[in-house]
C-alpha positions as CSV (number, residue, x, y, z in Angstrom):
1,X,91.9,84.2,-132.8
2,X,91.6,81.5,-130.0
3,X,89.0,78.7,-130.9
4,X,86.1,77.1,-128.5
5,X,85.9,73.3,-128.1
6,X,83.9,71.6,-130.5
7,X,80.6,69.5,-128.8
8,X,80.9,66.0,-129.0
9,X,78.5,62.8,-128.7
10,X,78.4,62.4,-124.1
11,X,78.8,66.5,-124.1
12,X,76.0,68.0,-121.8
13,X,73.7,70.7,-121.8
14,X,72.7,72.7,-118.8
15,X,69.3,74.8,-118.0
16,X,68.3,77.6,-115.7
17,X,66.8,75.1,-113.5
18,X,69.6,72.7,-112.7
19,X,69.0,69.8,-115.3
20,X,71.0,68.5,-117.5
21,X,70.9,66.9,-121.2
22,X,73.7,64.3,-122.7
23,X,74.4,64.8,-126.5
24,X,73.8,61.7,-128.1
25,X,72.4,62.9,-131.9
26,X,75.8,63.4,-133.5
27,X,77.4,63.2,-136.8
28,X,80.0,60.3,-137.6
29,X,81.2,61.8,-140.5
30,X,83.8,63.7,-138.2
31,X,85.0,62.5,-134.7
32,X,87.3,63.8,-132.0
33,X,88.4,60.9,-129.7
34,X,85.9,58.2,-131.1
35,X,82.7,60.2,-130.4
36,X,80.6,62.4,-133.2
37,X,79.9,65.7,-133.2
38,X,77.3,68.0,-132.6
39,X,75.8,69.4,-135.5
40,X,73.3,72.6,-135.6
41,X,70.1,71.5,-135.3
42,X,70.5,68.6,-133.3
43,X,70.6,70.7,-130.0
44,X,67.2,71.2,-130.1
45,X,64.6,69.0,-128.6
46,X,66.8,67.7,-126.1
47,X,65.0,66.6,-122.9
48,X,66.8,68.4,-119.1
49,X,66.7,65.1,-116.5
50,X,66.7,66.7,-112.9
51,X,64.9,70.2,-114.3
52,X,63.4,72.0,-111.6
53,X,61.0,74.4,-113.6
54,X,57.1,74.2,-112.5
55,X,53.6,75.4,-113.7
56,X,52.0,77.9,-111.3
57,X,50.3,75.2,-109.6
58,X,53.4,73.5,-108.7
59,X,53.4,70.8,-111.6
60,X,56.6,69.5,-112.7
61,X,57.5,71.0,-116.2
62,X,60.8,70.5,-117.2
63,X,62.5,72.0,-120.1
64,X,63.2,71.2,-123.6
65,X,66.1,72.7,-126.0
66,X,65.7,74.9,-128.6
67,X,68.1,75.8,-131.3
68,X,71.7,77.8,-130.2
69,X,71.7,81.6,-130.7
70,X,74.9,81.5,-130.2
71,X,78.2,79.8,-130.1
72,X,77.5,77.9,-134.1
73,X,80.9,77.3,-135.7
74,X,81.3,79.8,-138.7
75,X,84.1,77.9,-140.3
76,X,84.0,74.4,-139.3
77,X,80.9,72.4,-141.2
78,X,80.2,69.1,-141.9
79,X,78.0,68.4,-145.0
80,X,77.5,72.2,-145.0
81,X,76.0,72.2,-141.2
82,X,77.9,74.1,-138.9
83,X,78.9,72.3,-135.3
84,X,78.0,73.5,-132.7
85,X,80.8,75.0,-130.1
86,X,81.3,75.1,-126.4
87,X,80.1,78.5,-126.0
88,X,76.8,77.7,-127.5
89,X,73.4,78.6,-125.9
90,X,69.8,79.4,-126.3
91,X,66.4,78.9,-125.2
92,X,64.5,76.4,-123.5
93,X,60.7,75.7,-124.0
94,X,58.8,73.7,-120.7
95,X,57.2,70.6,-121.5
96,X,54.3,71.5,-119.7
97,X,52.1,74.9,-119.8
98,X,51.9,77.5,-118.4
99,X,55.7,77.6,-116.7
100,X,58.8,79.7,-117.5
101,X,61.0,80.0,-120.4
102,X,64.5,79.7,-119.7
103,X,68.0,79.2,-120.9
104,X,70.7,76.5,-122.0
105,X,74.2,76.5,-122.5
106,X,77.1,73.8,-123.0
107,X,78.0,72.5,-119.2
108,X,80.7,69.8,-121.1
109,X,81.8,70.0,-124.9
110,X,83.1,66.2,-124.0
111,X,86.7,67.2,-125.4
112,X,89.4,69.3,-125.6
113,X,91.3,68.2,-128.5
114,X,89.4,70.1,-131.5
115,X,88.9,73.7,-131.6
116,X,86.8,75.9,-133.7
117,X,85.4,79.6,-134.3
């Protein structure tokens, strides 16, 4: 069974409205090239710069991460968290009511050298 790149600290998340979000809560407990790595959990609450989702009225409300439904490592853990790999994706919450619900998923893992499943 192939593995999926791990998520590391400068990795980026992407929304359903174009923005973006740079991993920077990581674990230094285990590193791949120098930067932590992303541990469930810490996906969520991250903030989409250049989000294009709006209110009705046309008010800017960009998103904000929830946790993964998907793409959690089921064998590689850190303290007993799981990390999170770069097939990983979930829901998004706007910052601002009423406006849509969206998506997320892993636009960079931020390395190539460790794989997990």
């Amino acid at each position: 069974m192939a593995g999926t790149a791990v998520v590391v600290e400068d990795g980026s998340l992407a929304c359903s409205h174009q923005g973006s979000a740079t991993v920077s809560s990581v674990s230094s407990r285990l590193t791949v090239g120098g930067n932590g790595v992303l541990l469930s959990g810490n996906e969520s609450g991250l903030d989409f710069a250049g989000c294009t989702n709006q209110t009705p009225s046309n008010s800017p409300a960009p998103c904000v991460s929830d946790l993964a439904t998907a793409g959690v490592a089921t064998k590689l853990t850190v303290g007993g968290t799981a990390i999170l790999l770069a097939s990983a994706q979930g829901r998004t919450h706007p910052k601002v009511t009423p406006a849509a619900i969206a998506a997320w998923s892993v636009n960079g893992a931020g390395q190539s050298k460790l794989k997990a499943v």
